[in-house]
C-alpha positions as CSV (number, residue, x, y, z in Angstrom):
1,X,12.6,27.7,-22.1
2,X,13.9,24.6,-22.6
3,X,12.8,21.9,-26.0
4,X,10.0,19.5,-25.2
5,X,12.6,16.8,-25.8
6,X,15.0,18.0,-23.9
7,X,13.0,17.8,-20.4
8,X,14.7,15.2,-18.2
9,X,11.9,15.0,-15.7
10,X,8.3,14.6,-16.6
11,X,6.8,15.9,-13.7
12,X,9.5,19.2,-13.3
13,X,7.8,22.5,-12.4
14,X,4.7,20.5,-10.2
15,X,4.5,21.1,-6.2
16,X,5.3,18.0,-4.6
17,X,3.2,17.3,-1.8
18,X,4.3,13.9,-0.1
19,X,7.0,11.5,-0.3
20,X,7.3,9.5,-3.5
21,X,6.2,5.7,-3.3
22,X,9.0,3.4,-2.8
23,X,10.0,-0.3,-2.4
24,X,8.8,-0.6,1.2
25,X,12.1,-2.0,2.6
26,X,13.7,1.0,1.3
27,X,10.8,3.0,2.7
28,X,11.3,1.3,6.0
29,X,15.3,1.4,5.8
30,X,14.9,5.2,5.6
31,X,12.8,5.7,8.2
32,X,10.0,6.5,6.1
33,X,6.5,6.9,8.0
34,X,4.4,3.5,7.6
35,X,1.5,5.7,6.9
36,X,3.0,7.1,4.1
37,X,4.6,4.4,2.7
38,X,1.3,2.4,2.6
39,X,-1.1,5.1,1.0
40,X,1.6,5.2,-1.8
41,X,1.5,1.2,-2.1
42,X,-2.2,1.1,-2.0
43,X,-2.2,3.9,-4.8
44,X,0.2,2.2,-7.3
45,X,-2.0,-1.2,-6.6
46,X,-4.9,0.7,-7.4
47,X,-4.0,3.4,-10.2
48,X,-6.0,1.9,-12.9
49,X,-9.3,1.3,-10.8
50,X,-9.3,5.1,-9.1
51,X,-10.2,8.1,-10.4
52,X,-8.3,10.8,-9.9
53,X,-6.6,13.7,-11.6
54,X,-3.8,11.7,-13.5
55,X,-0.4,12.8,-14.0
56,X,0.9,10.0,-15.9
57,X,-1.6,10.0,-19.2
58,X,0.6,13.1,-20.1
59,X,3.4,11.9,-19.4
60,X,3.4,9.1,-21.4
61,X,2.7,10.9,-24.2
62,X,5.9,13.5,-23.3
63,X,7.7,9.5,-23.5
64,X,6.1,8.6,-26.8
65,X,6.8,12.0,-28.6
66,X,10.8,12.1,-27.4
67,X,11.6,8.5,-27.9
68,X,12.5,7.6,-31.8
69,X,11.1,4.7,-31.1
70,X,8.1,5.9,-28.7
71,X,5.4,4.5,-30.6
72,X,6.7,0.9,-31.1
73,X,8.1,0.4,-27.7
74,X,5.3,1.9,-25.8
75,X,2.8,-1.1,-25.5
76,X,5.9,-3.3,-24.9
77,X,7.5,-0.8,-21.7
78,X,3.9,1.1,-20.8
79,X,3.8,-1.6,-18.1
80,X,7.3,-0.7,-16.6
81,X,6.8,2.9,-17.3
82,X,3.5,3.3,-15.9
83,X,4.6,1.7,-13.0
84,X,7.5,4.0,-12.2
85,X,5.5,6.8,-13.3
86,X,2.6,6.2,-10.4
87,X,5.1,5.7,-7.7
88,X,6.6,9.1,-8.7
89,X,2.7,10.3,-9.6
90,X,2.2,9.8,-5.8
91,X,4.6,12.5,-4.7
92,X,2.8,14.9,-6.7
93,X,-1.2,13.9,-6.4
94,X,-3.5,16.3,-5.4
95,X,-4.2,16.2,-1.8
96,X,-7.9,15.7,-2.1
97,X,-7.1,12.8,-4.3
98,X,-4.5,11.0,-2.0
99,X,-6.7,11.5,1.1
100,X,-9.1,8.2,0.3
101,X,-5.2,6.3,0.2
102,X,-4.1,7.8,3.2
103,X,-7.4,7.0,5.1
104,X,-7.2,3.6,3.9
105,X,-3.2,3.2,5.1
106,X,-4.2,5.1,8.9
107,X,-7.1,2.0,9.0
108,X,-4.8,-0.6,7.9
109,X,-2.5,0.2,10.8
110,X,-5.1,0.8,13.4
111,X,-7.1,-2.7,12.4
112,X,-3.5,-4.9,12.8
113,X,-3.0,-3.0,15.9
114,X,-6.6,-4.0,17.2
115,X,-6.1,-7.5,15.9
116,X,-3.1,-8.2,17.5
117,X,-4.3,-6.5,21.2
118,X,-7.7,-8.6,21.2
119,X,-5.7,-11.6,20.2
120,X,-7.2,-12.6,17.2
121,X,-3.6,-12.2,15.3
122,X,0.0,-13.3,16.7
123,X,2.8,-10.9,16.1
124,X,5.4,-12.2,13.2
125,X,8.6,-13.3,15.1
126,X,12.0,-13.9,14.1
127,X,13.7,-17.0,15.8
128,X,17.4,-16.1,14.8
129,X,16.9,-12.4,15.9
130,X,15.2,-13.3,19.5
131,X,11.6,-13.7,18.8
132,X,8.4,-11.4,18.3
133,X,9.2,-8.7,16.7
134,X,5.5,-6.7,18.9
135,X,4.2,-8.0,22.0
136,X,0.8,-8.3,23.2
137,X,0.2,-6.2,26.2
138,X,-0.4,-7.3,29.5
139,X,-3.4,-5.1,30.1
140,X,-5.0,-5.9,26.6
141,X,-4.9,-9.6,27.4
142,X,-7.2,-8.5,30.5
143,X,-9.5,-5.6,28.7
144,X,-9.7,-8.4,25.3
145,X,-9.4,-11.6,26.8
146,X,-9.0,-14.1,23.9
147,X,-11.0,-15.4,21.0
148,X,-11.8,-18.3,22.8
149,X,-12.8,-16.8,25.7
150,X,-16.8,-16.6,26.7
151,X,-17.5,-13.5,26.2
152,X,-16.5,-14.0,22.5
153,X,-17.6,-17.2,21.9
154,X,-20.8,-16.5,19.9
155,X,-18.6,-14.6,17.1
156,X,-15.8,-17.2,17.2
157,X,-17.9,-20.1,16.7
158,X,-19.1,-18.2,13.7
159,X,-15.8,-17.9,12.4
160,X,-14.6,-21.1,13.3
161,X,-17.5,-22.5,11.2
162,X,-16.9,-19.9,8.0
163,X,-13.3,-21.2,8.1
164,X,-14.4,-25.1,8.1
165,X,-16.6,-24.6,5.3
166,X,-13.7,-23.0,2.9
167,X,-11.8,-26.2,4.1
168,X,-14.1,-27.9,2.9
169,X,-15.0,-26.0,-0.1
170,X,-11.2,-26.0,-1.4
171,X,-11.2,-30.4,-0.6
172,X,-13.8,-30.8,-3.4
């Protein structure tokens, strides 16, 4: 059995259960799934504020104990180190505790999706590269209509007026 200080990996011997978080251009580059690649962003955002069956409390104590200079440096690389840790952490979460991020990635996606078929958001585009990058659907400009229309016009005028008052709000 190896020496405490000689273990290279602080999360060697777990069962990794998902792909590790990741710089989401990276994540996108490789073809990772959006869902995935979400959850773990939401997760590393959120570490500190969730509970859930942390990984990385031990960890950085492994850190602390085989760096000579563990307990000096620590408060000044916990930040950086923490950081890495959770989107390694991610890879190896319990599932129970990565299903709220998951959830939370799958209604992100669906509520852009809905946004962007009832009209309410326009699709990013990119001019150099020949324009929208997703097109609204001919059929959900039908089924929708948009916000202006009459049939939304009660909840739009809400808005509208919500909006006006932030306007106003950030003037003063």
């Amino acid at each position: 059995m190896p020496d405490d200080n000689e273990r290279k990996d602080p999360f060697e011997g777990r069962t990794m259960h998902r792909l590790p978080g990741m710089h989401l251009i990276t994540a996108c580059n490789g073809g990772m799934p959006l869902r995935e690649a979400l959850a773990a962003f939401y997760f590393m955002m959120l570490h500190d504020r969730v509970p859930h069956n942390c990984l990385i409390t031990e960890n950085i104590q492994h850190i602390d104990r085989c760096t000579p200079a563990g307990p000096t440096m620590l408060p000044v690389l916990g930040a950086m180190v923490s950081t890495g840790l959770a989107l390694k952490e991610w890879a190896y979460l319990d599932p129970d505790d990565a299903f709220v991020f998951l959830t939370m990635a799958t209604a992100s996606i669906e509520h852009v999706q809905r946004w962007i078929a009832e009209g309410s958001h326009e699709p990013y585009s990119l001019p150099h590269l020949g324009g929208s990058i997703v097109v609204r659907p001919d059929w959900a400009v039908e089924y929708f209509g948009n916000p202006d229309d009459e049939q939304r016009h009660d909840d739009r005028q809400y808005v509208l007026g919500l909006m006006q008052r932030v306007k106003e709000g950030q003037r003063t």
